[in-house]
Residue frames relative to the residue before (quaternion, step in Angstrom):
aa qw qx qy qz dx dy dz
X 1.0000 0.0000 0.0000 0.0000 0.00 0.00 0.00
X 0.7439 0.4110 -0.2740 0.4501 3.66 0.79 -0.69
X 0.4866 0.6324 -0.3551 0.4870 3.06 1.53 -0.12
X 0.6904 0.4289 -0.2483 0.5270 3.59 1.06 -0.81
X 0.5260 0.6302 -0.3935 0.4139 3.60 0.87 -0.48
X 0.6862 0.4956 -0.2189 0.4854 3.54 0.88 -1.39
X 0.8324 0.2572 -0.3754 0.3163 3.12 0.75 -0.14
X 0.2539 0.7394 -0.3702 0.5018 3.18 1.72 -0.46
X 0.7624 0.4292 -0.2408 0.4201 3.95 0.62 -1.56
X 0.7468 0.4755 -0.2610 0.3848 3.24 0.91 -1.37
X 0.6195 0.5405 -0.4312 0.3717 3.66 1.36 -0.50
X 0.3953 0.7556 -0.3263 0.4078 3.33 1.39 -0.99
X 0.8446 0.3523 -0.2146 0.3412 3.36 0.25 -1.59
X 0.4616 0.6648 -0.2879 0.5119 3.46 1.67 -1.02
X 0.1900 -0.7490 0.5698 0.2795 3.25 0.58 -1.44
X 0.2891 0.7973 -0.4259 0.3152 3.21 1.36 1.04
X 0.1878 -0.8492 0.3737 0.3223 3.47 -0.65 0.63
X 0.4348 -0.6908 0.5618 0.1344 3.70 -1.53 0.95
X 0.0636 -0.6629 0.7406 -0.0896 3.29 -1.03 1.84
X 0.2200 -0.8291 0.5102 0.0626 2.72 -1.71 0.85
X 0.1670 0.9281 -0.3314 -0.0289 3.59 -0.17 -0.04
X 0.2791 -0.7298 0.5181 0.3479 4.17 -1.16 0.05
X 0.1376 -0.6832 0.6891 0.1983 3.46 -0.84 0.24
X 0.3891 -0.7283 0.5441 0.1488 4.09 -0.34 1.29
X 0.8056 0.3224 -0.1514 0.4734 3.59 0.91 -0.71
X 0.1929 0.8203 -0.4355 0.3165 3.88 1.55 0.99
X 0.8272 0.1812 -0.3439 0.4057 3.57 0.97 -0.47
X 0.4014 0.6088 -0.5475 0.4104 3.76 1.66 0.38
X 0.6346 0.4769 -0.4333 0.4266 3.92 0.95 -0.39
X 0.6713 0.4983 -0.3999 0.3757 3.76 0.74 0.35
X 0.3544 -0.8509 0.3580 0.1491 3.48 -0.92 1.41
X 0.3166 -0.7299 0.4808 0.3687 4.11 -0.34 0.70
X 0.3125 -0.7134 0.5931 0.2038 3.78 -0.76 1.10
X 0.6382 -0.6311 0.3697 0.2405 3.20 -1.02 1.29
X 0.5618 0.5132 -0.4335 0.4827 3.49 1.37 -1.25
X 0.8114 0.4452 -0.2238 0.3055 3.90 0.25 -0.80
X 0.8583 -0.1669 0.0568 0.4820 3.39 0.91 0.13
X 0.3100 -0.6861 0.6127 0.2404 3.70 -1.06 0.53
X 0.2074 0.6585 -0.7234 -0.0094 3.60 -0.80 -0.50
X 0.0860 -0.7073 0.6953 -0.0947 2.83 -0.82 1.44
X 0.1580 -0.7906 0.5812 0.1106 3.94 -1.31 0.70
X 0.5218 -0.5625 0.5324 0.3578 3.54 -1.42 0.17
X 0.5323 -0.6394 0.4536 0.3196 3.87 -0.95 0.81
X 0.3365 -0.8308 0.3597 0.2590 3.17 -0.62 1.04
X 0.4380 -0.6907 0.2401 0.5229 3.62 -0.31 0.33
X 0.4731 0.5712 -0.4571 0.4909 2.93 -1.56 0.33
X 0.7778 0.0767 -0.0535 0.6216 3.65 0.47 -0.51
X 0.2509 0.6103 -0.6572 0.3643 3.80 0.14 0.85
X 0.4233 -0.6030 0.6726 0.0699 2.91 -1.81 1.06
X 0.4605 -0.6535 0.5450 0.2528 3.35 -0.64 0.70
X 0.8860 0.1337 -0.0925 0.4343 3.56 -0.74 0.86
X 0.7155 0.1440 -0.3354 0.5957 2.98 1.79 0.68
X 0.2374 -0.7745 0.5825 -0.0663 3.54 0.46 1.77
X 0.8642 0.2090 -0.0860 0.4496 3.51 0.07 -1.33
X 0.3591 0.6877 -0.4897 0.3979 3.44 0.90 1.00
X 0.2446 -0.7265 0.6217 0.1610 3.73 -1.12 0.65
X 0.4692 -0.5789 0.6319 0.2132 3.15 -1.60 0.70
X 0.3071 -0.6618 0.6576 0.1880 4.30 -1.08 0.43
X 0.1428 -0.7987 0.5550 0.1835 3.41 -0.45 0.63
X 0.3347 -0.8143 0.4726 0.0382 3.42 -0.56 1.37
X 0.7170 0.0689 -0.1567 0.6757 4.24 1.10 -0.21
X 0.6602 -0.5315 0.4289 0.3125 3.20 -1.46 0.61
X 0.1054 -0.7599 0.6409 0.0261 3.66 -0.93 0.57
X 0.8267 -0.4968 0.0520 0.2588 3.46 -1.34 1.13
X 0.7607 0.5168 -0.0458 0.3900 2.81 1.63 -1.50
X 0.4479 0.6959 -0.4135 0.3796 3.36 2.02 0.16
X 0.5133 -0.7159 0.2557 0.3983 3.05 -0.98 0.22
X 0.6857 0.4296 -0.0725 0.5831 3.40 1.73 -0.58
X 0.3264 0.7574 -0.4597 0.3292 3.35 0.97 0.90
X 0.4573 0.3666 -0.4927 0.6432 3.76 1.43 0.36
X 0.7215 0.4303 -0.3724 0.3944 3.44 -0.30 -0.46
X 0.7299 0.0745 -0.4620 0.4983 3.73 0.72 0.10
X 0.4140 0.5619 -0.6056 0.3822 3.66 0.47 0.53
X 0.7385 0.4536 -0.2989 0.3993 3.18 0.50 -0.80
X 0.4311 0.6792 -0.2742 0.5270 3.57 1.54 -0.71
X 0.6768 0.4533 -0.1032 0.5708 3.63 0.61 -1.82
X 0.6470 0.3688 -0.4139 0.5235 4.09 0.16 -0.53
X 0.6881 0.4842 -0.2437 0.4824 3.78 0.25 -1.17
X 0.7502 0.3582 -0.2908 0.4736 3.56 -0.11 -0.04
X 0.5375 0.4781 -0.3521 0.5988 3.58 1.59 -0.46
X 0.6212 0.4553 -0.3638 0.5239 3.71 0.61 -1.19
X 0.6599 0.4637 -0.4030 0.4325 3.96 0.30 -0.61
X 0.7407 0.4028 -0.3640 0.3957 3.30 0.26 -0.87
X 0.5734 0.4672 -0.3734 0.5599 3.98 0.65 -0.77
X 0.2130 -0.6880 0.6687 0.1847 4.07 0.77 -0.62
């Protein structure tokens, strides 16, 4: 919180203007790195492939219900901020 204040203060002084927003779909835009984990799911129904019933799906970005899907979003924002520097 005080972390947001300072800036909240410092635009103020600048006279800079503060927008704000959610993006609902921030932690489907993070990718699971292979070195760190598989997670692999059962096809849901409705979307079976014939003739491959007992096939899994890999789950390739992070989805809501994982438990560590802020942590690679957050992982995935940082490394973008680094690279632009």
């Amino acid at each position: 919180m005080t972390s947001m204040k300072l800036f909240i203060a410092v635009a103020a002084a600048l006279g800079l203007p503060i927008h704000s927003g959610d993006i609902p779909s921030a932690y489907l835009q993070a990718l699971i790195p292979s070195e760190m984990m598989s997670i692999f799911l059962h096809q849901p129904s409705g979307f079976v492939e014939p003739g491959k019933e007992n096939w899994l799906w890999k789950l390739n970005s992070a989805v809501y219900g994982l438990p560590n899907a802020g942590n690679l979003w957050y992982k995935t924002v940082w490394n973008y901020l680094l690279e632009i520097g």
